[in-house]
Every structure is written in C-alpha cells, then in structure tokens.
N, C-alpha and C positions, 0 to 999 in steps of 0.2 A: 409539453412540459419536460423541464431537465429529469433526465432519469439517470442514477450508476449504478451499475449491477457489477459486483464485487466474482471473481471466481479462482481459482487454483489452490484453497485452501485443503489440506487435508491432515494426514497423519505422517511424519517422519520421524525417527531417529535422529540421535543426537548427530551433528557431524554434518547433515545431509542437507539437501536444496530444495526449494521451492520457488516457484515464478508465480506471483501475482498479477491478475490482471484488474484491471478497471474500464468499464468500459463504460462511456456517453454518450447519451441520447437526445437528441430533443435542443441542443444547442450546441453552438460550433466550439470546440477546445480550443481554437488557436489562441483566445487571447488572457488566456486564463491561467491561474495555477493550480496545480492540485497538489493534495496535500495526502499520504499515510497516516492512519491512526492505530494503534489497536489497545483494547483491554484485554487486561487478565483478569478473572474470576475477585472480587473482591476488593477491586483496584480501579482507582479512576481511568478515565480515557487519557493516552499518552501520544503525541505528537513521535512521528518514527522516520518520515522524511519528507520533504516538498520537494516541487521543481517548479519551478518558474515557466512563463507563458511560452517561451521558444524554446526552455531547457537549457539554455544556458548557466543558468545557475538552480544549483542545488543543496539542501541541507539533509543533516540526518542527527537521531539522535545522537548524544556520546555510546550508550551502549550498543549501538549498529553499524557503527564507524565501520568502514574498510571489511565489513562484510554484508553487508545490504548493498543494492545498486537503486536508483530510481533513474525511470527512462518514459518517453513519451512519443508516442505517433500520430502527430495531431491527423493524416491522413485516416489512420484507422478511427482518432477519436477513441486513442485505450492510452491509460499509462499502466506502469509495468513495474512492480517490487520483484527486484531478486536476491531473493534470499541466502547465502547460503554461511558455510558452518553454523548452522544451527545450532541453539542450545534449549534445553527444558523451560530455561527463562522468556523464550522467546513468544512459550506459549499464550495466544489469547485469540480475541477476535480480531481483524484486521480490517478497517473502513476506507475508504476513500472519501475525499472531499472536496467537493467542489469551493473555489475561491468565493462563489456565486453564498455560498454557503449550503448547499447541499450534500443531506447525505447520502450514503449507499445502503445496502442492508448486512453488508457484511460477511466475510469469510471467515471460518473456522482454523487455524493451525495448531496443529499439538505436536510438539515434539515429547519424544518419551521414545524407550528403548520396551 
C-alpha cells in the first residue's frame, strides 16, 4: 500500500529555513507527481508546489515564489520543500501528495519569534 510520511516540520523564526521531506513507500515515484500542500488553522488546504514525474518542471504558489524550492529523488523515493525566508504567514500544516491521489499525515511548521 502507497504510504507518505511527511517530516522536518518544526518551530522557526521569522527569516529562517526549513527542509521538508516526503518520503514513499509501497510504490515506485518515478512516474508520478507530487504535489505540496498546507493549511493554516482556519483556512482551507492550499496548493504550495508541484514537481513533475522527472522534475523537470515545477510550480509554486504566488506567495512562495523565489523562496520555497521543490526537489525530488526518485532513488530515495523522497521529495523535498525548502523553505526558507520564512514568514509567520507561512505558518500551517504542510502535506504531501501523491498524483496517485494520496495523502500524507502531515508536518507541523510555525514560524513566530
């Protein structure tokens, strides 16, 4: 069974970096996309980046432009949010998803000072 197990979520400052990871089980990544999601408390789920099945191509939302990265090792079977100048707004929970349509269970980030 496809499984993703979400991890690098934590507590930063404003300003600061995180690396997310996604990692997959239970089926081969190569031919697939994955996609970033997160919520904020209160707030629908919000699309935040994709990558395509080779990684060749990539989207992000407007608000993460040019400071988020999305990367993928179909060897490891992990994809990769890196995050950085963080802001307070960034805060929420953070999912991965499978093209297949499955989800993850989710990492926590909270920026705050």
């Amino acid at each position: 069974q496809l499984q993703l197990v979400e991890s690098g979520g934590g507590l930063v400052q404003p300003g600061g970096s995180l690396r997310l990871s996604c990692a997959i089980s239970g089926f081969t990544l190569d031919y697939y996309g994955i996609g970033w999601f997160r919520q904020a408390p209160g707030k629908e789920r919000e699309a935040v980046s994709c990558i395509s099945s080779s990684g060749g191509s990539t989207t992000y939302a407007d608000s993460v432009k040019g400071r988020f990265t999305i990367s993928r090792d179909n060897a490891k079977n992990t994809v990769y949010l890196q995050m950085t100048s963080l802001k307070p707004e960034d805060t929420a929970v953070y999912y991965c998803n499978h093209q297949l349509g499955y989800w993850g269970q989710g990492t926590q980030v909270i920026v705050s000072s």
